[in-house]
C-alpha positions, 0 to 999 in steps of 0.5 A: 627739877632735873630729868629723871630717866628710867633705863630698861637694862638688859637684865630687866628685860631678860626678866620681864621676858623670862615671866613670858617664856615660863607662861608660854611652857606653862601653858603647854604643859596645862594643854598636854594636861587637859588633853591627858584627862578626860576631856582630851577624848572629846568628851563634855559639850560646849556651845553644842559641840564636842570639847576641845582644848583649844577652846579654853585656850582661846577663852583664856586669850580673849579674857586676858586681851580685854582685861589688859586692853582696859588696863591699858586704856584707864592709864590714859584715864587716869591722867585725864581725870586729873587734869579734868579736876585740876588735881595737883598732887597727882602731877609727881606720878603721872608718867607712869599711868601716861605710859600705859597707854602704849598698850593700847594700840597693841591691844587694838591689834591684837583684838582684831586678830584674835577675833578671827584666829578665836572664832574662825580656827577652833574645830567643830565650827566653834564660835567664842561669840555665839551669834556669829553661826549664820544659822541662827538669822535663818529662820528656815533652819533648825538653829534659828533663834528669834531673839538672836536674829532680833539683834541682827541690826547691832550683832553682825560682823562688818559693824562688830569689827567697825566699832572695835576698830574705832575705839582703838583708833579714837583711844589710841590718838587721844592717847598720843595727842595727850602724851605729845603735849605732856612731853612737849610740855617738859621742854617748852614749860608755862600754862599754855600746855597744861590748859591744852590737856586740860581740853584734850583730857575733858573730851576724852573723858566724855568719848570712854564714857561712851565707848567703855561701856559700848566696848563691854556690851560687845566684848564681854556681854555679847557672849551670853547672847540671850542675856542683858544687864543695863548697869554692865558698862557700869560694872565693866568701867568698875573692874577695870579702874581698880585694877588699872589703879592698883597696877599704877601703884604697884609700878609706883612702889617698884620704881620707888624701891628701884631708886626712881622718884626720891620725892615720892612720899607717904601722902602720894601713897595715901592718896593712890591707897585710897583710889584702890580703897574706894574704888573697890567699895564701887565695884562692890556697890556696882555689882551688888546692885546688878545682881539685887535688881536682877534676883528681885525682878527674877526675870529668867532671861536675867537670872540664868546669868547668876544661876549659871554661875552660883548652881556650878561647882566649876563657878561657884566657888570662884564666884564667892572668891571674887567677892572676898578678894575685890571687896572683903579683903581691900575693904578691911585690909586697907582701913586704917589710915596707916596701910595706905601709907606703907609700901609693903601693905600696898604691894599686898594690898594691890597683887590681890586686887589686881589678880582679883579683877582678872577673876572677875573678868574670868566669871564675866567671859568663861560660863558663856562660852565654856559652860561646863567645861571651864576651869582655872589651872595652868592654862589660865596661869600661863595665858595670864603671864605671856600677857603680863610679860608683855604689857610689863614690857611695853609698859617699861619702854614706855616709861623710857621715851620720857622723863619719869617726871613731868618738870615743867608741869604747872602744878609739880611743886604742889605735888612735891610737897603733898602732904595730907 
């Protein structure tokens, strides 16, 4: 098989960069309309101090960076995953998850700087994460909290920094061992390649086993200080893979539509269907089994998680929403054999889910560091496509240093005519 190429034309990035720009004016706009309502005048608290616009602007970055960040970082997950099973029908498509991992060292650089920018420039000595105020390990200040300080050995800045600085270091080389093999694969062919990925594949699973859950703990469960949950890795793993596979299906379908991969067929979008289908059914599993434990234990250390959540009415309706997007409707919407065949069912299907997961991670990041004082208007919709705009375009220059097909890949001719 001949190389296919994408081409990144000048009109596509003008687009991808436009959804950037239209975010970057939305979002002014949503600021000059915060700050012409009543929380403009300082009114409101949050984390014990006088609101802030810059405060939900600064939640929405840190939501919108770890939410791409693990979409980033599961298209390299993907790929391993079947290479770890021998999976052969995957072998037509897998450039286009491969790809994603270009965000991931972007991402890693983006953290570390939004760590600081977040957490050092808001006023009034607001903190996103609430266990970097120095007061709280004092026991001979006013603010000093035994639990806090009891995880002083896990929760301080230089370690914190290390181990995010780590993941992306490890995610990142896996990354480029992985796609260096792959592309060295298509001029080279034979089996010896594909065995090498197949070791690389192996040992990055074990490390993101480990590591997505650690990352979860610190950038998303640490902002509720005081609480915990032993399944939130789990939880966090969950909402990632599905949103990372829907967004693979959706690039898949719109190459396709652009005249990309002629031998995609209806099996190849069954099979991606069903990743989104029952990984759906997962997630919803994971989080119906944290919340059950945590309300039959009734602990309050673990139930103030959901009761902030459930008792708001900024929360509770976004809380019920997330269920009907990332459970009720992929579960009935996807059923039947059919859906997960047809393009256009797929492109609804995986919009709602992939939007739905990024609500997910909202409730997940924005009642523990706004608490009264969140909301989802034009700020969250313009943070959301500066982000989007970029991993898009990332993700597109990617998708142009390789073939969109692995032709030398032992198992292409399985995958060609896939049929199920």
């Amino acid at each position: 098989m001949s190389d296919q190429n994408f081409v990144f034309s000048a009109a596509a990035k003008r687009k991808t960069l436009l959804i950037g720009v239209a975010g970057i004016v939305v979002l002014i706009a949503g600021i000059i309309a915060l700050n012409m309502g009543h929380h403009g005048h300082g009114e409101g608290e949050a984390a014990g101090h006088h609101f802030h616009w810059l405060y939900r602007v600064f939640t929405n970055l840190w939501i919108n960076n770890v939410y791409f960040a693990g979409i980033g970082v599961i298209g390299v997950f993907f790929v391993a995953i079947q290479y770890a099973a021998q999976a052969g029908w995957s072998a037509y498509i897998k450039r286009i998850p491969e790809a994603f991992g270009y965000w991931v060292p972007i991402a890693g650089l983006l953290t570390i700087v939004l760590f600081f920018v977040i957490n050092y420039a808001a006023p009034h000595h607001w903190h996103l994460f609430h266990w970097l105020d120095s007061s709280l390990y004092d026991p001979d200040s006013a603010n000093y909290d035994p639990i806090i300080a009891g995880k002083e050995g896990y929760l301080n800045l230089p370690f914190y920094l290390g181990r995010t600085a780590v993941y992306f270091i490890v995610w990142s080389f896996m990354f480029f061992l992985i796609r260096r093999q792959s592309v060295t694969e298509d001029l080279s062919g034979g089996n010896e390649y594909w065995s090498r990925l197949r070791v690389l594949s192996t040992v990055f699973i074990i490390i993101y086993a480990v590591t997505s859950s650690t990352a979860a703990w610190d950038w998303v469960m640490s902002i509720d200080t005081h609480w915990f949950s032993t399944m939130f890795g789990w939880y966090n793993f969950s909402s990632w893979f599905v949103a990372g596979v829907a967004a693979i299906t959706l690039v898949v379908i719109f190459l396709h539509d652009a005249g990309y991969l002629p031998e995609l067929n209806y099996s190849h979008l069954h099979d991606l269907g069903k990743f989104v289908f029952a990984f759906s059914i997962f997630w919803t599993y994971i989080w119906f089994s944290q919340f059950l434990l945590i309300y039959y234990a009734n602990i309050p250390e673990e139930s103030v998680y959901f009761v902030e959540r459930l008792k708001s009415d900024q929360y509770a309706p976004i809380f019920y929403l997330n269920i009907f997007l990332n459970f009720i409707f992929p579960f009935l919407f996807l059923m039947t054999r059919d859906a997960k065949r047809l393009k256009v069912w797929l492109k609804i299907a995986c919009i709602v889910v992939f939007i739905g997961h990024w609500f997910d991670f909202y409730l997940m990041i924005t009642p523990g560091s706004l608490q009264q004082n969140g909301g989802v208007g034009l700020i969250e919709l313009g943070t959301f496509m500066i982000f989007l705009s970029a991993f898009v375009y990332v993700l597109a220059l990617g998708l142009t240093k390789a073939s969109l097909v692995a032709k030398n890949h032992p198992m292409l001719e399985e995958s060609l005519h896939h049929h199920i």
